[in-house]
N, C-alpha and C positions, 0 to 999 in steps of 0.2 A: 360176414363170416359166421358159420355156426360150430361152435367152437367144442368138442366132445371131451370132458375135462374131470377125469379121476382126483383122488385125495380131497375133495370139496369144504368136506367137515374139518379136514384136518387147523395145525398151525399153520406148514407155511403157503397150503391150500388156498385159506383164508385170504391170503394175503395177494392172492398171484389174481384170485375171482374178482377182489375189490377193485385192484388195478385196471383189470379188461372191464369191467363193467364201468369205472371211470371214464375210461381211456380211449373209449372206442361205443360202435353201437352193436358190437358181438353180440348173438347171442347163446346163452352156455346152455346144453345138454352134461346133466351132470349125475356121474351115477353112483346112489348116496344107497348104503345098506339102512330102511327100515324098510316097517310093515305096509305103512300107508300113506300116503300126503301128508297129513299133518305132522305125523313124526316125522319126515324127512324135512319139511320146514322150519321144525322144532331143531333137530340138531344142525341144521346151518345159523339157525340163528343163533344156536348158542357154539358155533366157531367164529361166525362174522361179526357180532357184536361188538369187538373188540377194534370195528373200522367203520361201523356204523352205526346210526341212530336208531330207532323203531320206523320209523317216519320212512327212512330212504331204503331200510332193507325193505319195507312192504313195495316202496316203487319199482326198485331195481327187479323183483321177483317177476313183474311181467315180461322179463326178458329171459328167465329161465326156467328149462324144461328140467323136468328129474325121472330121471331111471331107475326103478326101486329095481340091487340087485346086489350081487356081494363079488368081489375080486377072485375070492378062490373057489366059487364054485363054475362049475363047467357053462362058458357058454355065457359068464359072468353073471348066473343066475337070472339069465333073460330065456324068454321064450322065444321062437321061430319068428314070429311076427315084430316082436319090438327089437332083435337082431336084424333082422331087415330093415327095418323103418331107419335105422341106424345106419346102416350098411349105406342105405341108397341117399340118407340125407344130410350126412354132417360132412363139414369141407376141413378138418385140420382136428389133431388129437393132442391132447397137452398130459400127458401120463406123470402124475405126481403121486398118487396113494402108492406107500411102502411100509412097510415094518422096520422100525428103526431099533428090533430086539437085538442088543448086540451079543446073549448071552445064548439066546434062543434059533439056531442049526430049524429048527423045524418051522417055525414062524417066519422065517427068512426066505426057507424055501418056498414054502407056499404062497405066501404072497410075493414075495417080490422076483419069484421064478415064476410060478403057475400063475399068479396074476399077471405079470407083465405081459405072459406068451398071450394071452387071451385077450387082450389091450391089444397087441400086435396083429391077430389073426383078424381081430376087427375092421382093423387100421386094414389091411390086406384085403378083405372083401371090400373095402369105402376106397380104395384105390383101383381097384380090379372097376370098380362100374363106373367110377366118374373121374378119378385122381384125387389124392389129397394134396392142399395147399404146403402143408407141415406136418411131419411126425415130432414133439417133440420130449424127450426125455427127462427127467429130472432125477440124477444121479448125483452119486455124490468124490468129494473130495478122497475122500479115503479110498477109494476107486487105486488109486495109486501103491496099495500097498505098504509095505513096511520100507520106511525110510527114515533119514537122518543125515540133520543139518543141509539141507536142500532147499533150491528153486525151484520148482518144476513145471514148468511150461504147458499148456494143453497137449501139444505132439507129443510128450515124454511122459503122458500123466500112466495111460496103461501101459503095464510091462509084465507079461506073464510068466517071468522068469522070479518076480518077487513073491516073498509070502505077503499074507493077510492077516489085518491084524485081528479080521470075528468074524462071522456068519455073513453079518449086515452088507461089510464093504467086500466080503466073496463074492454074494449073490447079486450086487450093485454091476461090481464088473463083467458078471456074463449076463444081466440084463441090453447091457449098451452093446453086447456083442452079438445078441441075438436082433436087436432093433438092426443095425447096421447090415447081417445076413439075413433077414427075412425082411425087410423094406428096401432092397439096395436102389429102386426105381423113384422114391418117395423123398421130397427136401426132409433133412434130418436136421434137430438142436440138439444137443446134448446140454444140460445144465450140470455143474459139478459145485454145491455150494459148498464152503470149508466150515469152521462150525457157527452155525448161525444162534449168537446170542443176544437176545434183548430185540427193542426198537430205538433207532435212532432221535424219535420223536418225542416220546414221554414214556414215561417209565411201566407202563403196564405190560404185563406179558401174560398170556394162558398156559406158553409151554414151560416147565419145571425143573426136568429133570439135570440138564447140564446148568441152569443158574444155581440148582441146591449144592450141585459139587463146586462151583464158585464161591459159593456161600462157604462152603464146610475150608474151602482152602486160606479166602478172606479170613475167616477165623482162627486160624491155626497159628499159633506162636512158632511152629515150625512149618515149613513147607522142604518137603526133596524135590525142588528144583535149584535148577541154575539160574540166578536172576540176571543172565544175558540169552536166554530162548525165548524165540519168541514165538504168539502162540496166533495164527492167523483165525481171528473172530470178524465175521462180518454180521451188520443188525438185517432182521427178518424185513423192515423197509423195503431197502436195497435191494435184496435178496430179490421181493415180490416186483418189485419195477423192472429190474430185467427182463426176469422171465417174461412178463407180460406184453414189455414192447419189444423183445427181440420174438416171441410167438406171433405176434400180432405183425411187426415187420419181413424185413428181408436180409437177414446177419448175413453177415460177411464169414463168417467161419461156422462151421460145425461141430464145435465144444467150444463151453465155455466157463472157465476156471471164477467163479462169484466169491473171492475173497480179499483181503485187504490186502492182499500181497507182501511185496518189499515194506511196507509202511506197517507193515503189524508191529504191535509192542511186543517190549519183553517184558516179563515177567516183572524187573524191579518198575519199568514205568508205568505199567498197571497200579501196581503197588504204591508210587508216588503220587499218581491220580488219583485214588482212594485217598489218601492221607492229608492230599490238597483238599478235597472235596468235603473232607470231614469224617472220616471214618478212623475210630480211634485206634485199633490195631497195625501194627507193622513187622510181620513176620518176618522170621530168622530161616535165610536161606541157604540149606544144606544138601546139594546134589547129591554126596554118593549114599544118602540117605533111601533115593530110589530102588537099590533093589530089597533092602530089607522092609520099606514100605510097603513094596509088592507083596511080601509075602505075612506081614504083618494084616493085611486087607483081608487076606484071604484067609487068616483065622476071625477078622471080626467078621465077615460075610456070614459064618454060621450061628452066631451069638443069638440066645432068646428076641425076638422081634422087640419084646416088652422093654427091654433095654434101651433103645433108639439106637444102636450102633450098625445092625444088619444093612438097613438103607442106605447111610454114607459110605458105607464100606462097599454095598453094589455097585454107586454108582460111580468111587474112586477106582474101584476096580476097572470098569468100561471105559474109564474116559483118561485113566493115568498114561498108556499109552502116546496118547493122543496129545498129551499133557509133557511125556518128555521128549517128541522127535524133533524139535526146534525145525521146523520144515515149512515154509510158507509155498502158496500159489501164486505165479505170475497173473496178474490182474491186468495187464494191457490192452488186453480185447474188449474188456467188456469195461475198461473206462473209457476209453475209444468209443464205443455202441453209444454210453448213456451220457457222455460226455463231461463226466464227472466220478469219483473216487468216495467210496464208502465214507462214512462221518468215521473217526478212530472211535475204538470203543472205550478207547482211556477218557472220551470227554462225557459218556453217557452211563458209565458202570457203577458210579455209586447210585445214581435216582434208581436203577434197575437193582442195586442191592438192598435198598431201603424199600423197596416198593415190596421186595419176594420179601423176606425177614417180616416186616410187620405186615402183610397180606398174611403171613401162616401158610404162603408158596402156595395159595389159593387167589386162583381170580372172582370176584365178586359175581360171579352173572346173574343177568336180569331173568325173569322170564317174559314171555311174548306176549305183550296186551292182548289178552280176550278177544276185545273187541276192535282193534287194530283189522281193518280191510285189507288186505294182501293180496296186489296184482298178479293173475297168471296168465299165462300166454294165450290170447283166442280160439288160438287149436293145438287141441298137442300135438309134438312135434311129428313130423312128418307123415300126419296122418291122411292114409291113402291104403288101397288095395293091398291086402297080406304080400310080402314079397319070400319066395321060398327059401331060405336058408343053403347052401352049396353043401353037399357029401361032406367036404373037406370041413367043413364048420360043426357041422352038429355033434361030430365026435368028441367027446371030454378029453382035455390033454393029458397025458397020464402024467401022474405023481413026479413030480421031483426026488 
């Protein structure tokens, strides 16, 4: 299988490449925005590091191709030729790069509208000449809209009669709507992860931003919640195993909900796991706190940056929402798929709160031995006679 795989550099990117490259003898066409080869081996190494040694990222690299090229430009910043070579030689597509701006209407649309179409159109000409094995999706939970105190099942997840809670899960949901009408001939996965915090393995993480709002809440003598909502966190692990053996397999369903489901904690058993674990705080839980909170954030949001308050207050503002719907995902399918049930995150949330707090919410990374040999693929990929581009492709999608 040669597997043609967006988001590469990213977090949960990272995570989904090291599994296929474990797991299987795939191998990945991956299309990474730099200048040149070196930079584009430079910034995978510094997303994968985090799964791998110097040693086996240099091995695994003879299995993967790279397409210098960028999401939101027309045509995916490929020319006529390496679009064709594309077209006519990758068998399955795994579409993970998104913009997770939830504040930012225009970063949303661009990439994860004008990107995805172009992902798709792809996928469309690589169907059109040979068939693709898989289109597969990587959407997300919030997909669902505004809700409260809910199950919600894969069949129930979209409902276009709900509002949205930002930009990010607007443009999420009419990504999966466009996959679904312009592939209707092509097997489809939908992945929907709910909020992916930490690793279930050891405490290190690269991505920041919802551990520092864990972080700012852990600290708070106060919190505005209910300490009986519960909040469904699933670790980035998990998250990357799925996606990789249900792309690599044959799922039985076509969405699938990546969360802790029924089994999510609430807020006080989180809070008893920390305080078992050794963490000295135990905050004072005050729901109807919530709506003056809201609007308390939104005077620190504008405060001098110099202050330190701006940041915790953007990012309690993004993720408060998120923080009161007490709404979990039914998780049956895909503990069914891997035959097994996310680690709780009540058992791994302190080594991941001690690890951000004394890290400085910085991961260490290495950089790439000099003199480290780095396998690449014998020929690049699908190299053969130009193949001409279709009418239908060369034109830029216009603007979201």
């Amino acid at each position: 299988m040669t597997v043609f795989l967006t988001g590469a550099t990213g977090y949960l990117g990272g995570y989904v490449c090291a599994e296929i490259l474990s797991r299987s003898d795939a191998e990945l066409v991956l299309l990474v925005r730099a200048d040149d080869e070196r930079a584009a081996i430079e910034r995978l190494w510094k997303g994968w590091q985090l799964h791998m040694d110097a040693e086996r990222f240099a091995e695994v690299m003879g299995r993967v191709h790279l397409v210098h090229g960028d999401l939101t430009a027309p045509n995916l910043g490929l020319d006529d030729e390496t679009w064709g070579r594309l077209a006519r030689g990758i068998s399955s597509v795994l579409h993970i790069a998104a913009s997770l701006n939830r504040k930012s209407a225009k970063a949303c649309f661009n990439v994860n509208l004008r990107g995805t179409l172009s992902v798709i159109r792809l996928a469309r000409d690589a169907a059109d000449h040979h068939g693709l094995s898989r289109f597969s999706d990587v959407s997300t939970a919030a997909v669902a809209g505004v809700r409260k105190d809910e199950v919600v099942t894969e069949d129930e997840t979209i409902d276009w009669d709900r509002s949205d809670y930002d930009p990010y899960a607007r443009t999420k949901k009419f990504c999966e709507h466009m996959v679904h009408e312009l592939l209707p001939d092509v097997p489809k996965t939908v992945f929907r992860p709910t909020t992916v915090l930490g690793d279930s393995r050891f405490p290190e993480t690269t991505q920041f931003d919802m551990v520092y709002a864990f972080a700012v809440l852990a600290y708070a003598p106060v919190v505005p919640l209910d300490p009986d909502w519960r909040m469904d966190i699933v670790p980035a692990d998990y998250v990357g195993e799925a996606i990789a053996r249900l792309h690599l397999g044959e799922p039985a369903h076509d969405a699938y909900s990546l969360s802790s489901g029924t089994a999510s904690p609430t807020f006080r058993e989180i809070v008893d796991a920390l305080r078992a674990q050794g963490h000295p705080m135990r905050p004072v839980f005050v729901p109807r706190l919530s709506g003056p909170t809201d609007r308390l954030v939104d005077r620190l949001m504008s405060t001098p940056r110099k202050l330190g308050i701006s940041r915790p207050a953007s990012l309690l503002k993004v993720f408060l929402p998120y923080l009161t719907y007490n709404t979990v995902f039914d998780n049956r399918r895909v503990v069914e798929a891997l035959g097994k049930a996310p680690r709780p995150f009540t058992e791994y949330c302190y080594s991941l709160l001690r690890f951000a707090v004394s890290s400085g919410f910085t991961y260490p990374h290495r950089p790439l031995p000099a003199d480290l040999a780095i396998a690449r693929p014998a020929e690049p990929f699908g190299a053969a006679r130009p193949v001409a581009v279709p009418a239908s492709t060369t034109a830029a999608p216009e603007p979201a």
